[in-house]
LOKETI-818588 format. One record per atom (N, C-alpha, C): x, y, z. Coordinates in steps of 0.001 Angstrom, whole numbers, padded with zeros to 6 digits, always signed. Layout:
N
XYZ...
***
This chain:
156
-013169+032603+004687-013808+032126+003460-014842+031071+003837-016105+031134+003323-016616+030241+003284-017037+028980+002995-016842+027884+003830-016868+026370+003596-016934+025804+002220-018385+026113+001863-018568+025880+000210-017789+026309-000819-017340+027843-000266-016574+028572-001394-014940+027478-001739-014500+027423+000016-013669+026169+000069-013344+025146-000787-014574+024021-000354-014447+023121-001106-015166+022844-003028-015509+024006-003218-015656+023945-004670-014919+024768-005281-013608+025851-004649-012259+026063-005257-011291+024675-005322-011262+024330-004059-010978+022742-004087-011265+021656-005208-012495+021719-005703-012715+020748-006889-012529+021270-008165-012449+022876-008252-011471+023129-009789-010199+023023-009608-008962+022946-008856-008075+022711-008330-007754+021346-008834-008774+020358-008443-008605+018636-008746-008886+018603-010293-009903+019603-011015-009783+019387-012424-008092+020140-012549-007535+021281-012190-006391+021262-012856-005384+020417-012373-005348+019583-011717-004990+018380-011406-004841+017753-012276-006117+017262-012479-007000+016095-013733-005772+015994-015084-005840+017755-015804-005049+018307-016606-003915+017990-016867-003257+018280-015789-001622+017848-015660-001488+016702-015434-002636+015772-015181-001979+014142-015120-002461+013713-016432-002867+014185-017314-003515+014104-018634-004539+013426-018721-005466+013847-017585-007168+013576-017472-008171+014579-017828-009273+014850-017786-009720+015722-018374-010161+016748-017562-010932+017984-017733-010809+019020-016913-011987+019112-016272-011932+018286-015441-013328+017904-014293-012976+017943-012921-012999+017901-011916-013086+017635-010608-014152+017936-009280-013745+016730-008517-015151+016554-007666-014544+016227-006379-015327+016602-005612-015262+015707-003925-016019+015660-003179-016114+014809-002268-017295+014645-001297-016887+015289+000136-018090+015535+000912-017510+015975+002163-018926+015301+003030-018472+014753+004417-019299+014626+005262-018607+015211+006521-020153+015818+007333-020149+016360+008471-018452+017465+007831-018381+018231+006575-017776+019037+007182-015619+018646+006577-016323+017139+006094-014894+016981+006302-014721+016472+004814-013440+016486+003956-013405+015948+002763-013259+014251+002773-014132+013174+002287-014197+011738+002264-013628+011394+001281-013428+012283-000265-013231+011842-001644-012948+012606-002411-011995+013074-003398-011707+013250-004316-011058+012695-005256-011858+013520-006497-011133+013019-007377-011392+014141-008751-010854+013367-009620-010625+014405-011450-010930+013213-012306-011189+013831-013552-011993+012901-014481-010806+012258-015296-010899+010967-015292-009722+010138-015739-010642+009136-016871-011476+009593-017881-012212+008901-018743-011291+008275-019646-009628+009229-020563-009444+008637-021347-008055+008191-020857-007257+008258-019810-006464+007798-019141-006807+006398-018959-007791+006429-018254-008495+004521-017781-009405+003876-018752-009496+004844-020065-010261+003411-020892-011725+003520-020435-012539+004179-019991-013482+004108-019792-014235+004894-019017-015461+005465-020057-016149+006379-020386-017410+006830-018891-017290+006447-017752-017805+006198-017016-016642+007038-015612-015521+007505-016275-014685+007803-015134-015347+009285-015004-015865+009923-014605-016164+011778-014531-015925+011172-013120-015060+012931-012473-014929+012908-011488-015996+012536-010319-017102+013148-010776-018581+012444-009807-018872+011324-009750-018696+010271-010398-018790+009352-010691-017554+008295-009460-016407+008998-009868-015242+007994-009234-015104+009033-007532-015417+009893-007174-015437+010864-006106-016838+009788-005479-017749+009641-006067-018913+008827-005190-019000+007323-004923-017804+006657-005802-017324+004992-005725-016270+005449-004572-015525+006287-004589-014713+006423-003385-015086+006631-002116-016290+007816-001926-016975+007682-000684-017764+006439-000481-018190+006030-001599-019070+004820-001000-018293+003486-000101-017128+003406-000845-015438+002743-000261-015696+003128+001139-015690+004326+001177-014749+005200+002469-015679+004942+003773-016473+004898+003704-018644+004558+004385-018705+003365+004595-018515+002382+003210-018938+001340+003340-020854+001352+003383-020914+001905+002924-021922+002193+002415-022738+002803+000986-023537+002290+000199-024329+002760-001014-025013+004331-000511-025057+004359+000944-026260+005363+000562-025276+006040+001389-025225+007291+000208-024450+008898+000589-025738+010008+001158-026605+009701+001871-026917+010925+002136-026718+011435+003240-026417+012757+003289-025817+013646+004247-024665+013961+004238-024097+013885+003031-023114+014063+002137-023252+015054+001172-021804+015804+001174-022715+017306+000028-021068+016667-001276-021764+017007-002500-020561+016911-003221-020181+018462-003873-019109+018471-004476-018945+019746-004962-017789+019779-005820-018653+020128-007147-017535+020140-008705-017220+021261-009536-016401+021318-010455-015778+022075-010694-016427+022540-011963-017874+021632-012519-018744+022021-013480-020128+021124-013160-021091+021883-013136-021876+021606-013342-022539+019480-014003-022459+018812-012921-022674+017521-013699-023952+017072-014580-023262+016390-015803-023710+015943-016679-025164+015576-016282-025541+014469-016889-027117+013335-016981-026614+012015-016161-025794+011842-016479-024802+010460-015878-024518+010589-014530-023691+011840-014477-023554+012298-012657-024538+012408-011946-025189+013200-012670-026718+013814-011883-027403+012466-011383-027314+011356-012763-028342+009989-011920-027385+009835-010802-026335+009456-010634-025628+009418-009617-025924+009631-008356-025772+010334-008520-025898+011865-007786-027281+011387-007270-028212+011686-007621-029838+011097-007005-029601+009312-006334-029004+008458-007126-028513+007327-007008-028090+007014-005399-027183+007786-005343-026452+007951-003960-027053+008108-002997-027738+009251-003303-028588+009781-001899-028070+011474-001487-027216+011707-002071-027002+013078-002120-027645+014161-002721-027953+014954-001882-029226+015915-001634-028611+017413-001871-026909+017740-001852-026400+018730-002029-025390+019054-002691-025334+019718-004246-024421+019965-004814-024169+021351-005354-022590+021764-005332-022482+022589-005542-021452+022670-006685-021243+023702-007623-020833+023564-008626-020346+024879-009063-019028+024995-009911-018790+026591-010516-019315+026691-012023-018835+026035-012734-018687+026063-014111-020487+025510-014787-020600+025973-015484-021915+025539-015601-022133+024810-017272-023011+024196-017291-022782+023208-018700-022548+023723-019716-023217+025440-020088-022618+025958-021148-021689+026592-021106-020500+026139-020259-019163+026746-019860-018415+025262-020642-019136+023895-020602-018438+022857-020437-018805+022288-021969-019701+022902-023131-020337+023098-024274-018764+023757-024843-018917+024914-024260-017838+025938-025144-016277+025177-025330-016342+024464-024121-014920+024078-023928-014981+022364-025130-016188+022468-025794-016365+020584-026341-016987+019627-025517-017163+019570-024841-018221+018538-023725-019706+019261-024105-020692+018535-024413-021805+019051-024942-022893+018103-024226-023568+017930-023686-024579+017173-022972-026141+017349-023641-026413+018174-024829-027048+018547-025313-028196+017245-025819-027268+016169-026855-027842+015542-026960-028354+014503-025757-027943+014057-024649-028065+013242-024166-029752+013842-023063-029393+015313-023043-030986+015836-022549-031708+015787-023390-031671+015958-024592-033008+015812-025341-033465+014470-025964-032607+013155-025935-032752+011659-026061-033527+011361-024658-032916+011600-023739-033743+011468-022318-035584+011722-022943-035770+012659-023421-036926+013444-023191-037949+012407-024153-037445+011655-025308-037731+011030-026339-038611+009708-025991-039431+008964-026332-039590+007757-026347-038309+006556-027378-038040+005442-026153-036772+004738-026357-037145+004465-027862-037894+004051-028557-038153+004039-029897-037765+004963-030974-037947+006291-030371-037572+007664-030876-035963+008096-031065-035361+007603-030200-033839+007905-030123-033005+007626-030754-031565+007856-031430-030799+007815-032210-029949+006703-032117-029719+006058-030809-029681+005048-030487-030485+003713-030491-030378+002589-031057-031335+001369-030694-031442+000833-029623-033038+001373-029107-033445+000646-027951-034665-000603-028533-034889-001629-028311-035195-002618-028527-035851-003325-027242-037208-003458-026999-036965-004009-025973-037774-005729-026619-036992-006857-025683-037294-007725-025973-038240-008322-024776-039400-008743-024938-040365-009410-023437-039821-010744-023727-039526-011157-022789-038734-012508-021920-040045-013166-020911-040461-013777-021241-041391-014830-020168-040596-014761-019242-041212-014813-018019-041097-014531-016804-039899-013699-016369-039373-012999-016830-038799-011293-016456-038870-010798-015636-040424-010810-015305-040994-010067-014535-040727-010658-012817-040594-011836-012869-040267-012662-011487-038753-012343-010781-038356-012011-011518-037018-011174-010880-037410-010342-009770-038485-009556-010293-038873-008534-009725-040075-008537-008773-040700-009977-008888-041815-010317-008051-041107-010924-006927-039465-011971-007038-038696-012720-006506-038136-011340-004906-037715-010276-006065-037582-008779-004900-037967-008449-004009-039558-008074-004985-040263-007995-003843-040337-008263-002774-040524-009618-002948-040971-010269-001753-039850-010672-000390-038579-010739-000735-037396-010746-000574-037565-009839+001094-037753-010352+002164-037657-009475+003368-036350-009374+004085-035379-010239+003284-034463-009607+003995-033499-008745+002930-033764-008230+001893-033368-007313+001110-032679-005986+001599-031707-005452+001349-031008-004326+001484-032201-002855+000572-032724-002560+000713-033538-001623-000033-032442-000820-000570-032859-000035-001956-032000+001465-001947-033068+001868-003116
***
Protein backbone atom coordinates (compact mmCIF):
# COMPACT_ATOMS: atom_id res chain seq x y z
CA UNK A 1 0.00 0.00 0.00
CA UNK A 2 1.01 3.18 -0.60
CA UNK A 3 2.56 5.67 1.96
CA UNK A 4 -0.08 8.38 1.41
CA UNK A 5 -2.82 5.90 1.02
CA UNK A 6 -1.31 4.88 4.63
CA UNK A 7 -1.29 7.76 6.36
CA UNK A 8 -4.60 9.37 5.24
CA UNK A 9 -6.51 5.92 6.14
CA UNK A 10 -4.65 6.70 9.30
CA UNK A 11 -6.26 10.17 9.75
CA UNK A 12 -9.95 8.88 9.17
CA UNK A 13 -9.17 6.27 11.71
CA UNK A 14 -8.17 9.35 14.28
CA UNK A 15 -11.57 11.03 13.24
CA UNK A 16 -13.26 7.68 14.30
CA UNK A 17 -11.30 7.99 17.21
CA UNK A 18 -12.33 11.66 17.63
CA UNK A 19 -16.09 9.98 17.66
CA UNK A 20 -15.78 7.56 20.29
CA UNK A 21 -14.04 9.94 22.64
CA UNK A 22 -16.97 12.30 21.90
CA UNK A 23 -14.98 14.72 19.63
CA UNK A 24 -15.96 15.46 16.40
CA UNK A 25 -15.41 13.60 13.17
CA UNK A 26 -12.11 15.08 11.99
CA UNK A 27 -8.66 13.74 12.03
CA UNK A 28 -5.17 14.76 11.11
CA UNK A 29 -1.41 14.00 11.32
CA UNK A 30 1.77 15.11 10.44
CA UNK A 31 4.61 13.16 9.04
CA UNK A 32 8.27 14.11 8.49
CA UNK A 33 10.88 12.43 6.39
CA UNK A 34 8.36 9.59 6.25
CA UNK A 35 7.59 9.22 9.79
CA UNK A 36 4.33 10.14 11.87
CA UNK A 37 5.35 13.51 14.36
CA UNK A 38 1.49 14.20 15.29
CA UNK A 39 -1.74 13.25 15.58
CA UNK A 40 -4.63 14.11 16.40
CA UNK A 41 -8.94 14.38 16.12
CA UNK A 42 -11.00 17.37 16.50
CA UNK A 43 -11.77 18.00 20.15
CA UNK A 44 -13.65 21.59 19.56
CA UNK A 45 -16.56 20.80 21.90
CA UNK A 46 -14.86 18.47 24.38
CA UNK A 47 -12.16 21.43 25.19
CA UNK A 48 -14.33 24.48 25.01
CA UNK A 49 -12.87 25.85 22.18
CA UNK A 50 -13.58 26.48 18.75
CA UNK A 51 -10.05 26.50 17.44
CA UNK A 52 -9.45 22.66 18.31
CA UNK A 53 -9.83 20.96 14.40
CA UNK A 54 -7.62 18.29 14.19
CA UNK A 55 -5.16 20.48 11.84
CA UNK A 56 -4.97 22.89 13.97
CA UNK A 57 -3.93 20.77 17.28
CA UNK A 58 -1.89 17.96 14.83
CA UNK A 59 0.32 21.30 13.79
CA UNK A 60 0.69 22.81 17.67
CA UNK A 61 1.88 19.26 18.27
CA UNK A 62 4.45 19.04 15.57
CA UNK A 63 5.49 22.39 16.17
CA UNK A 64 6.07 20.93 20.12
CA UNK A 65 7.70 17.92 18.62
CA UNK A 66 10.47 20.30 16.20
CA UNK A 67 10.57 22.91 18.38
CA UNK A 68 10.06 24.76 15.77
CA UNK A 69 7.20 27.31 13.98
CA UNK A 70 8.25 26.43 10.65
CA UNK A 71 6.80 22.95 9.39
CA UNK A 72 8.10 22.81 6.09
CA UNK A 73 8.98 19.58 4.74
CA UNK A 74 6.34 18.22 6.50
CA UNK A 75 3.29 16.68 4.65
CA UNK A 76 -0.04 16.63 6.71
CA UNK A 77 -2.88 14.38 5.96
CA UNK A 78 -6.76 14.53 6.99
CA UNK A 79 -9.57 12.83 7.00
CA UNK A 80 -11.53 15.92 5.21
CA UNK A 81 -10.63 18.28 3.31
CA UNK A 82 -9.52 21.53 5.70
CA UNK A 83 -11.57 24.31 6.36
CA UNK A 84 -10.33 28.41 5.87
CA UNK A 85 -8.89 28.22 9.44
CA UNK A 86 -6.73 25.03 8.72
CA UNK A 87 -5.84 25.97 5.37
CA UNK A 88 -4.34 29.50 6.97
CA UNK A 89 -2.59 27.16 9.07
CA UNK A 90 -1.60 25.14 6.98
CA UNK A 91 0.18 28.04 4.72
CA UNK A 92 1.08 29.50 8.33
CA UNK A 93 3.29 26.58 9.06
CA UNK A 94 5.07 26.15 6.09
CA UNK A 95 3.50 23.07 4.86
CA UNK A 96 3.53 22.64 1.25
CA UNK A 97 1.70 19.07 1.25
CA UNK A 98 -1.68 17.95 1.98
CA UNK A 99 -3.58 15.24 1.53
CA UNK A 100 -7.08 14.61 2.24
CA UNK A 101 -10.20 12.00 1.67
CA UNK A 102 -13.39 13.57 2.43
CA UNK A 103 -13.94 16.66 0.68
CA UNK A 104 -15.91 19.85 2.00
CA UNK A 105 -19.07 18.90 0.36
CA UNK A 106 -18.84 15.56 2.10
CA UNK A 107 -18.30 17.72 5.42
CA UNK A 108 -21.55 20.27 4.26
CA UNK A 109 -23.76 17.09 4.05
CA UNK A 110 -22.65 15.81 7.30
CA UNK A 111 -23.50 19.87 8.99
CA UNK A 112 -20.05 21.48 8.93
CA UNK A 113 -20.60 24.07 6.17
CA UNK A 114 -17.61 26.44 5.41
CA UNK A 115 -19.70 28.12 2.91
CA UNK A 116 -20.13 31.16 4.64
CA UNK A 117 -16.77 31.74 5.89
CA UNK A 118 -15.48 31.52 1.87
CA UNK A 119 -17.64 33.95 0.72
CA UNK A 120 -17.07 36.64 3.92
CA UNK A 121 -13.33 36.08 3.04
CA UNK A 122 -14.10 37.35 -0.51
CA UNK A 123 -16.10 40.56 0.92
CA UNK A 124 -14.70 43.90 1.96
CA UNK A 125 -14.35 43.86 6.07
CA UNK A 126 -17.13 46.54 5.91
CA UNK A 127 -19.29 44.22 3.82
CA UNK A 128 -19.43 41.23 6.18
CA UNK A 129 -21.97 39.96 8.54
CA UNK A 130 -19.74 40.30 11.14
CA UNK A 131 -18.44 43.82 12.63
CA UNK A 132 -15.23 44.73 11.44
CA UNK A 133 -14.38 48.19 12.60
CA UNK A 134 -11.22 49.35 12.14
CA UNK A 135 -9.99 51.91 14.56
CA UNK A 136 -6.48 54.15 13.40
CA UNK A 137 -4.44 54.42 16.62
CA UNK A 138 -1.54 57.07 16.27
CA UNK A 139 1.43 55.45 15.97
CA UNK A 140 0.26 51.71 15.24
CA UNK A 141 2.11 51.75 12.67
CA UNK A 142 5.60 51.77 14.77
CA UNK A 143 5.03 48.38 15.92
CA UNK A 144 5.66 47.58 12.65
CA UNK A 145 8.37 50.11 11.72
CA UNK A 146 9.91 48.91 15.48
CA UNK A 147 9.94 45.08 13.31
CA UNK A 148 11.23 46.05 10.79
CA UNK A 149 14.02 47.20 11.74
CA UNK A 150 14.53 44.61 14.47
CA UNK A 151 17.84 42.56 13.04
CA UNK A 152 17.80 40.21 15.31
CA UNK A 153 14.19 39.07 14.68
CA UNK A 154 13.11 35.44 14.17
CA UNK A 155 11.38 36.03 10.61
CA UNK A 156 8.33 33.73 9.64
Amino acid sequence: MDEHRFFTERAVALAEEGIASGGGPFGALITKDGKIIAEAWNRVVLSHDPTAHAEIRAIRMAAESLSSHDLSGCTIYASCEPCPMCLGAIYWSGIRSVFYSCTRIDAEDAGFSDNLIYRELMLDPAARQSSFVRIAVTGAEEVFRKWKADETKTKY
